[in-house]
C-alpha positions as CSV (number, residue, x, y, z in Angstrom):
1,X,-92.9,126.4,4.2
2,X,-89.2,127.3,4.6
3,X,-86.5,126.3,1.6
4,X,-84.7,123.6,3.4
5,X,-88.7,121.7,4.5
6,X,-89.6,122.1,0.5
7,X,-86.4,120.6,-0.7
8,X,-86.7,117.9,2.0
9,X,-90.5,117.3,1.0
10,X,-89.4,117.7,-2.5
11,X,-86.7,114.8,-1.8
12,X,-88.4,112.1,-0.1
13,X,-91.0,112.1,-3.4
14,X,-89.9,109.9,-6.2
15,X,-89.4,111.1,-9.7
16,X,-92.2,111.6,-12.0
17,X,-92.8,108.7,-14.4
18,X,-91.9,111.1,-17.6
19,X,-89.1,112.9,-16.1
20,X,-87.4,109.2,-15.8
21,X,-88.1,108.5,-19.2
22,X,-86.6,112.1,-20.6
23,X,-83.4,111.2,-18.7
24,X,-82.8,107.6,-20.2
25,X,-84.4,109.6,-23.8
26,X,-81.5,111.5,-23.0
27,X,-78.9,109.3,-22.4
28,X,-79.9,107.2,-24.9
29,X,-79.3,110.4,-27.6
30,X,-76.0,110.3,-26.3
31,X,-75.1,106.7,-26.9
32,X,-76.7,106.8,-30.5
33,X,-74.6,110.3,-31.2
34,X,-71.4,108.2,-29.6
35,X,-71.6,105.2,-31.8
36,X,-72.5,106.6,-35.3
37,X,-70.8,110.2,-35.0
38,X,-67.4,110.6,-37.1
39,X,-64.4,111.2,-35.7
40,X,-63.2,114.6,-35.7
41,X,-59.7,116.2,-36.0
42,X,-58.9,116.6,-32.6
43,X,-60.1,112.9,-31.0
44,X,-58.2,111.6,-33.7
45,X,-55.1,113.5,-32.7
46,X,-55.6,112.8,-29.1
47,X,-56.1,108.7,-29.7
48,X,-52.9,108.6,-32.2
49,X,-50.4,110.7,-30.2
50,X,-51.9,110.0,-26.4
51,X,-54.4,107.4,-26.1
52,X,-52.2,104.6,-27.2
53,X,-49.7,104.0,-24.2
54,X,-49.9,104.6,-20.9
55,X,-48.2,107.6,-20.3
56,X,-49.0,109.3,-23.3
57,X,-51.2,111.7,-21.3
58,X,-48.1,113.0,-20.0
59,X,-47.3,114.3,-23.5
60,X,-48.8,118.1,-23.5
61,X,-49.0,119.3,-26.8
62,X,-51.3,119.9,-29.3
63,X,-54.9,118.7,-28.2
64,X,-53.9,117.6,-24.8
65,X,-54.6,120.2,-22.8
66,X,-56.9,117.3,-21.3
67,X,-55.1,114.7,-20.0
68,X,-57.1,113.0,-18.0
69,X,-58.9,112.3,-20.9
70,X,-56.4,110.7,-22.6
71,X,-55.2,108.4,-19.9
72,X,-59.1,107.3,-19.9
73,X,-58.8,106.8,-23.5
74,X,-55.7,104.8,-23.2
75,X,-57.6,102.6,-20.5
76,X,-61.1,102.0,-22.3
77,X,-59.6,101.2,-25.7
78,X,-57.3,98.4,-23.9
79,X,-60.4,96.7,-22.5
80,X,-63.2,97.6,-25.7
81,X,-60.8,98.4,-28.7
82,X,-60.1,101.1,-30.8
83,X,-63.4,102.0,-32.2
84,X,-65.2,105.3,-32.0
85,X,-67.3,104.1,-29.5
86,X,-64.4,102.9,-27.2
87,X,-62.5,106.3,-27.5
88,X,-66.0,107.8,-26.7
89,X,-67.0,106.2,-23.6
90,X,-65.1,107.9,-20.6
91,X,-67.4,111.0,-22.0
92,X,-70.3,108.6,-22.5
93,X,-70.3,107.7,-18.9
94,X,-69.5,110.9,-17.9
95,X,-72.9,112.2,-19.4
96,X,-74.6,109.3,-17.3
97,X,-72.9,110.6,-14.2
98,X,-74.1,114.1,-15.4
99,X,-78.2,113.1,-15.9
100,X,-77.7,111.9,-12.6
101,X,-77.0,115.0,-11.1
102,X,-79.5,116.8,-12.7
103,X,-81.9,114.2,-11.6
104,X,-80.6,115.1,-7.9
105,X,-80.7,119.1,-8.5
106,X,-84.6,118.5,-10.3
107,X,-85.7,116.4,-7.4
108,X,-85.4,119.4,-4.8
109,X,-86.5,122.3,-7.0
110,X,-89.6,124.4,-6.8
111,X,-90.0,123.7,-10.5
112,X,-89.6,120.7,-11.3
113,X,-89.8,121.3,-15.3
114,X,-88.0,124.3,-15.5
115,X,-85.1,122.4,-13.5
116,X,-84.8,120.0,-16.0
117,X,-85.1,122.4,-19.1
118,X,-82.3,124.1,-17.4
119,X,-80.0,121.2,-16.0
120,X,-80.8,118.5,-18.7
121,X,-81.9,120.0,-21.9
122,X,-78.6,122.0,-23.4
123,X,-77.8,120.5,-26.2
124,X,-74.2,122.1,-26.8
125,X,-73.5,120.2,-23.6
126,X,-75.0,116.8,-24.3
127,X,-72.6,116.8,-27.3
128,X,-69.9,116.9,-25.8
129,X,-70.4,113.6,-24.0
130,X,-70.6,112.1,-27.6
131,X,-66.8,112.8,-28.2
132,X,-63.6,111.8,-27.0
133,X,-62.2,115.1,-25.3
134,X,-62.3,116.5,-21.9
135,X,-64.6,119.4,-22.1
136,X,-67.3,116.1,-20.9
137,X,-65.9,115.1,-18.5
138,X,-64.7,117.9,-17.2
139,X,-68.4,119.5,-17.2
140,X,-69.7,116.8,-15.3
141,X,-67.2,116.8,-12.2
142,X,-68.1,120.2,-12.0
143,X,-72.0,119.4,-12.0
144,X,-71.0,116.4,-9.9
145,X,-69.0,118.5,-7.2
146,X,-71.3,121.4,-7.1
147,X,-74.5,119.0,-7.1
148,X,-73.1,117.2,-4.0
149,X,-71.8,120.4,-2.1
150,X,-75.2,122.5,-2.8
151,X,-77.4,119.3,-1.0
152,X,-75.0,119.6,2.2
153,X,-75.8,123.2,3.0
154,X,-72.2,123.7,3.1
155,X,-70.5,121.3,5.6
156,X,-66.7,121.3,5.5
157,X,-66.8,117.5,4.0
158,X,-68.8,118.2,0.9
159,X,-66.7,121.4,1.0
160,X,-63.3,119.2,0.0
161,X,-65.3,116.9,-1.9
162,X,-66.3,119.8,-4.4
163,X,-62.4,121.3,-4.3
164,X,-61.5,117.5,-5.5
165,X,-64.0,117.3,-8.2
166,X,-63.1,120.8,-9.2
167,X,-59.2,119.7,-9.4
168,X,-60.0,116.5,-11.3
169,X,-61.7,118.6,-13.5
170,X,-58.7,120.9,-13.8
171,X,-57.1,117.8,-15.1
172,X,-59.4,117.6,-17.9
173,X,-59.5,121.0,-19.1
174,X,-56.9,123.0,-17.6
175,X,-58.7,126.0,-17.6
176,X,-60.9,124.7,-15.2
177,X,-58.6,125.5,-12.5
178,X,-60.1,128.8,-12.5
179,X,-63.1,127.6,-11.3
180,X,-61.2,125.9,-8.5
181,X,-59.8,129.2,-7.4
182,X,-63.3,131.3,-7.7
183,X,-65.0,128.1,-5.7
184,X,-61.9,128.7,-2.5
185,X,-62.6,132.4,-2.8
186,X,-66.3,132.3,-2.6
187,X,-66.0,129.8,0.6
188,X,-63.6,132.3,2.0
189,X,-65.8,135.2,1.7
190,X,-68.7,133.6,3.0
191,X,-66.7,132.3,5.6
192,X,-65.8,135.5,6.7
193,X,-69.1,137.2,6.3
194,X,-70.5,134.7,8.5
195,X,-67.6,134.9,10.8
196,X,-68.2,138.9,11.3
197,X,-71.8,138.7,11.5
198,X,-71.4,136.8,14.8
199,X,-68.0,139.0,15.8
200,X,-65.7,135.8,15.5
201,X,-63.7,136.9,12.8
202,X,-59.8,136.2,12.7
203,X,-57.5,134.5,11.1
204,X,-57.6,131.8,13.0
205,X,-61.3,131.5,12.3
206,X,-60.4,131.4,8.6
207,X,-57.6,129.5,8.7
208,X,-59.8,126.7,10.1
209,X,-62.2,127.1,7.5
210,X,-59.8,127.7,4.8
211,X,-57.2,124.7,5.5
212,X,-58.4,122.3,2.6
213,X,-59.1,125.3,0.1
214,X,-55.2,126.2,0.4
215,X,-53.8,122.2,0.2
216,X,-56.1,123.1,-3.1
217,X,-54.8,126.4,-4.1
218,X,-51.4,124.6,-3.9
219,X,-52.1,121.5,-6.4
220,X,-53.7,124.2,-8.8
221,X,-49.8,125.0,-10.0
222,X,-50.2,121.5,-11.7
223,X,-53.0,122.6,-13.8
224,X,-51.5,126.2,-14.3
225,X,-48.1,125.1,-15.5
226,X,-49.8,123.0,-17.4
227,X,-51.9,125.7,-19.4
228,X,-48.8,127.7,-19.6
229,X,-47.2,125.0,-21.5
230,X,-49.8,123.8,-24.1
231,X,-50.9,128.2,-24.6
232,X,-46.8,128.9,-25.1
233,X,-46.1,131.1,-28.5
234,X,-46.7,129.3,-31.4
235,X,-49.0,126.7,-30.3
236,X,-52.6,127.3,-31.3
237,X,-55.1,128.4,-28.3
238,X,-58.6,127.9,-28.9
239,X,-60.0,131.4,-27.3
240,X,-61.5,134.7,-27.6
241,X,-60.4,138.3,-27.8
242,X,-63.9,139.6,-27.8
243,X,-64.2,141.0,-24.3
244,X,-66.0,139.2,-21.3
245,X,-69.7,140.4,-23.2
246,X,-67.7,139.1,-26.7
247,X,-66.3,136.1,-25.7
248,X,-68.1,134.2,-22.6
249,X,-72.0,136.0,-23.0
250,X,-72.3,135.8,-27.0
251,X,-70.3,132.7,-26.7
252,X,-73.2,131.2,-24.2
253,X,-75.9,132.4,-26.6
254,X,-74.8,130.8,-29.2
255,X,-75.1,127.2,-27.7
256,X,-79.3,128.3,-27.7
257,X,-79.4,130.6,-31.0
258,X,-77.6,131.4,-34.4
259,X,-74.6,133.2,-34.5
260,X,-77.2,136.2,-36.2
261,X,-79.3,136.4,-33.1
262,X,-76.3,135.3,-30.5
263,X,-75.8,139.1,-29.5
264,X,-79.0,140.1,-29.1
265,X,-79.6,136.6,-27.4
266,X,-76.4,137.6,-25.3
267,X,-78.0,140.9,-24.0
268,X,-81.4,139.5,-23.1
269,X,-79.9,136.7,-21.4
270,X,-77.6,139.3,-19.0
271,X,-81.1,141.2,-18.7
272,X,-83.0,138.2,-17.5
273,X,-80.2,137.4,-15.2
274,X,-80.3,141.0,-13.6
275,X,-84.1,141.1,-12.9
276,X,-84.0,137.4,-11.2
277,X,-81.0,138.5,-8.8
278,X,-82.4,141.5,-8.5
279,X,-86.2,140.1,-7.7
280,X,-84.3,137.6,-5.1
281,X,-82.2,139.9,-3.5
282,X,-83.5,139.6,-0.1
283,X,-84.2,136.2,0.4
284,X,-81.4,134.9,-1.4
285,X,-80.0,131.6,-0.1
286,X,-76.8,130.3,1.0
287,X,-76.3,128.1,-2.4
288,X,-77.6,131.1,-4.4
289,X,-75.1,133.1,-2.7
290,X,-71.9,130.5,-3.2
291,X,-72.9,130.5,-7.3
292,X,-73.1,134.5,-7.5
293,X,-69.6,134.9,-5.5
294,X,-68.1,132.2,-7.8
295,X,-69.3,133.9,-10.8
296,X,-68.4,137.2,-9.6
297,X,-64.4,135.8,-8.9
298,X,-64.9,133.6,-12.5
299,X,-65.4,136.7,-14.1
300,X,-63.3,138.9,-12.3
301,X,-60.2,136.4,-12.9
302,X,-60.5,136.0,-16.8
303,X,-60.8,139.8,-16.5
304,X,-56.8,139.8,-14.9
305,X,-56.0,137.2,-17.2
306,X,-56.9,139.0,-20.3
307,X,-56.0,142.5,-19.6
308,X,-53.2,141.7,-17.2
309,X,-51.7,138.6,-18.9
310,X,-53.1,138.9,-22.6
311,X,-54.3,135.6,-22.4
312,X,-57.7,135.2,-24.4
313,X,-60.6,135.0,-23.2
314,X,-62.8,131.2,-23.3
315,X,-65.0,130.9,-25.7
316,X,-67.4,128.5,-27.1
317,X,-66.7,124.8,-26.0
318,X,-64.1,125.8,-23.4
319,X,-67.1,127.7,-21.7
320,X,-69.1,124.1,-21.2
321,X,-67.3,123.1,-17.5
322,X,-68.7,126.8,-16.1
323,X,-72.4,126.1,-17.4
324,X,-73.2,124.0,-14.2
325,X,-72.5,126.9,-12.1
326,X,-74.6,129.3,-13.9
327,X,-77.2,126.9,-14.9
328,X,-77.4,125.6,-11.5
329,X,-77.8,129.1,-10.4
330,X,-80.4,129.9,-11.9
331,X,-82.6,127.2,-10.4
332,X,-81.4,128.2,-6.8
333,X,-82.6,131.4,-7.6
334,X,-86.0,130.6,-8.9
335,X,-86.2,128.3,-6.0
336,X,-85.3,131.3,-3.6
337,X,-88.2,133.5,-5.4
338,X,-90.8,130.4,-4.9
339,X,-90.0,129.5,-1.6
340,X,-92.1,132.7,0.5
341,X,-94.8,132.2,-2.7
342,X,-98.6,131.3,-1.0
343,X,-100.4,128.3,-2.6
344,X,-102.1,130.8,-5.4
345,X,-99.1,132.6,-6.1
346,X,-97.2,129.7,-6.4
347,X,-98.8,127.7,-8.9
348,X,-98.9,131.1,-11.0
349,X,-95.4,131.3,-10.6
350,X,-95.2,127.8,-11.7
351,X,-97.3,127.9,-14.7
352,X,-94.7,131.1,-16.0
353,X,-92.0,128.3,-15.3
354,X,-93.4,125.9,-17.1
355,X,-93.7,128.2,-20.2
356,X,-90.5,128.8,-19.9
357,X,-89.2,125.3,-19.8
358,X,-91.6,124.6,-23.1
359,X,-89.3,127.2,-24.9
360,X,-86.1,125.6,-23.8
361,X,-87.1,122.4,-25.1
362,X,-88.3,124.0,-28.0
363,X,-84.9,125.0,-28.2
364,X,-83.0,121.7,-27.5
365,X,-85.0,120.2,-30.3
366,X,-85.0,122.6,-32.8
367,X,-80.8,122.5,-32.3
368,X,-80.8,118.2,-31.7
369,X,-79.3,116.4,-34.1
370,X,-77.9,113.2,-34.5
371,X,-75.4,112.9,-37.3
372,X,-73.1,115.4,-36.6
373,X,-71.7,117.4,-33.8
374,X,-71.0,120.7,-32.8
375,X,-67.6,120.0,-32.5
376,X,-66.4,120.2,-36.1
377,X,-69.6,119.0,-37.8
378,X,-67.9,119.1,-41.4
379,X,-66.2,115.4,-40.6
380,X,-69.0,114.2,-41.2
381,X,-68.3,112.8,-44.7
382,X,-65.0,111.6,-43.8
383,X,-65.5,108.0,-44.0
384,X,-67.2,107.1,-47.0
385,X,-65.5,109.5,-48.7
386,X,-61.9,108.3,-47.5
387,X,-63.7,104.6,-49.0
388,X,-64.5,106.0,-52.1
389,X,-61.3,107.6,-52.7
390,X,-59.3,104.8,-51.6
391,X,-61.2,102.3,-53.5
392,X,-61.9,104.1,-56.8
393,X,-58.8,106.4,-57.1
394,X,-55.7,104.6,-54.8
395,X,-55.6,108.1,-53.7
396,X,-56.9,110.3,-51.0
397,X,-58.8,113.8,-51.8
398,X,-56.5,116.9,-50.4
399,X,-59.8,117.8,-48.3
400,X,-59.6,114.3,-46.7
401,X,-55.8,113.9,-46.8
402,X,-54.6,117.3,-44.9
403,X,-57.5,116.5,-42.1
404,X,-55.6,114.6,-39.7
405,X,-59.3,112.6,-38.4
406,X,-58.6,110.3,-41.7
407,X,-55.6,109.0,-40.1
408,X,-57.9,107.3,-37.4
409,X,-59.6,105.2,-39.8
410,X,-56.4,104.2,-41.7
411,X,-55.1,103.1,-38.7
412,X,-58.3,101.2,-37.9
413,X,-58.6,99.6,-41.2
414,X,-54.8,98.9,-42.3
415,X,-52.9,98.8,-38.7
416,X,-49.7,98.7,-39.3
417,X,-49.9,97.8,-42.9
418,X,-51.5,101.5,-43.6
419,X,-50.8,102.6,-47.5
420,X,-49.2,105.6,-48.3
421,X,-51.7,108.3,-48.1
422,X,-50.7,110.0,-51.4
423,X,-53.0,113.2,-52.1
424,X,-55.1,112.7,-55.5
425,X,-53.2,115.0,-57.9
């Protein structure tokens, strides 16, 4: 059975009962974190300084290197209010939208459970729908893009539909435009290759091909000069001067391990990654080909831009909007490798998976939590101990009063009545 017959047979079959349930498990994990999670430093900055008016997006600064995010903050606080779970729900929503796409990409895979350890269970990415900033919703208009572009087998329509979702994206984290610029590359190259291989290569060829990856290309500069704003000296850049290895590998292990296994987590990873190209290498397919050349230009751009431009590297949460590409990857690949498999073969193959999928959600759980985030987990006390203070002392702990979330709350609780917020001597 060829790879386009199994995802078709794979498609017209309706979800299994406990994949369903895992998705909702999921989502609900997501709402619970939403409503009872603190607010951190840098939501509370966003809300105060952006997410009040209308065009406070418009204000780059500090924090808002996502403003899309804080012109949905701004809208879903005028309709639900200021509290946490208000300032949380663009990212709320965009976690549904982002189950949703997993439950498209697990529908058509080989492996059914190791596409859903792969897609679904990452923790350090379900967090991030929890909290009010854009590295959410930017991840899932990447999954969203790539999800619907990946099912069309490449047609020109879905082919602007996955440059938009990349630029909105852009507008959410900046440095998403990067992914914007690999996604045009990789189309081009294809394009050409495919272009050669029938002698019809020209520029005209590419041209037509290439029309709506340059109108693209061109609204990236919004994005761009918008990084090169908010990174200007003396504003604080959340980065890495590690290296590629340093910064994006170790910095993708440590979403699954401790920061003590995180290299040697890093290396295996890489490892792993070689021997399943490398075992798919001739029967690789078109999507598996689109994710390798946009990973090869990722990489090979952040390269420029650190040696080139001494820009640093991302690291750690700014890394979240490129794990759909690699994650989704990885399940074309495995889906490339099952596809020639005969019956036998094939449900060994898929026993391996399944192992494998059993260790990721070992993984996911052992790393789950629900009172705190990854994002700044130590503002977690804030709020009874802001209480406390305020109620036993008339005065505010310098711990509490020189981290800027405990402003949030004395908005919420005082408006425009706040007390001074004198430090306890």
């Amino acid at each position: 059975m060829t790879r386009a017959a199994m995802a078709r047979a794979a498609a017209d079959e309706p979800l299994p009962r406990w994949l369903v349930g895992a998705l909702f498990a999921l989502f609900g994990l997501i709402v619970i974190k939403a409503a009872s999670s603190e607010i951190t430093f840098d939501e509370a900055w966003s809300f105060m300084f952006y997410g009040r008016d209308l065009f406070g997006f418009s204000r780059l600064d500090l924090a808002n290197d996502h403003p899309l995010n804080s012109l949905l903050i701004f809208v879903s606080t005028r309709i639900f209010g200021d509290g946490e779970f208000a300032i949380r729900l663009p990212n709320v929503l965009a976690g549904a939208a982002y189950l949703w796409c997993c439950a498209h990409v697990v529908r058509r895979s080989a492996s059914v459970p190791l596409a859903f350890a792969f897609c679904a269970l990452q923790i350090y990415v379900i967090d991030y729908f929890t909290l009010a900033r854009g590295y959410g919703l930017a991840t899932a208009l990447v999954m969203a893009g790539l999800t619907r572009f990946l099912r069309s087998d490449g047609r020109s329509r879905a082919y602007g539909e996955l440059l938009a979702f990349l630029f909105a994206a852009s507008l959410a984290i900046f440095s998403c435009f990067m992914i914007t610029l690999a996604a045009v590359a990789a189309h081009a190259a294809l394009s050409a290759w495919r272009a050669s291989r029938d002698g019809q290569l020209s520029l005209r060829v590419l041209w037509r091909s290439e029309r709506i990856g340059l109108v693209f290309l061109a609204l990236c500069a919004v994005p761009m000069a918008g990084l090169h704003w908010v990174s200007r000296p003396g504003v604080p850049l959340w980065g890495s001067e590690d290296g590629l290895f340093g910064a994006m590998a170790v910095g993708v292990a440590r979403m699954y391990v401790g920061d003590r296994f995180a290299t040697a987590g890093a290396v295996a990873g890489l490892a792993a990654m070689v021997v399943l190209v490398g075992a798919a290498r001739r029967r690789l397919s078109s999507r598996s080909l689109f994710l390798l050349l946009v990973t090869g230009f990722l990489l090979f751009g952040f390269f420029l831009t650190f040696h080139l431009l001494h820009r640093p590297l991302p690291a750690d949460r700014v890394l979240l909007p490129m794990m759909p590409v690699w994650l989704l990857l990885v399940v074309c690949l495995v889906d490339d490798l099952a596809a020639p498999l005969d019956p036998r073969r094939l449900r060994h193959a898929r026993a391996g998976a399944l192992a494998l999928a059993v260790v990721l959600g070992g993984a996911f759980l052992h790393r789950c939590h629900i009172a705190t985030t990854s994002d700044q987990p130590g503002a977690q006390p804030l709020r009874p101990a802001l209480v406390k203070a305020l109620a036993a002392h008339r005065c505010v702990p310098f711990a509490i009063w020189s981290n800027y979330a405990q402003t949030y709350y004395m908005y919420r609780w005082f408006g425009d009545a706040m007390p001074e917020e004198t430090p306890c001597r």
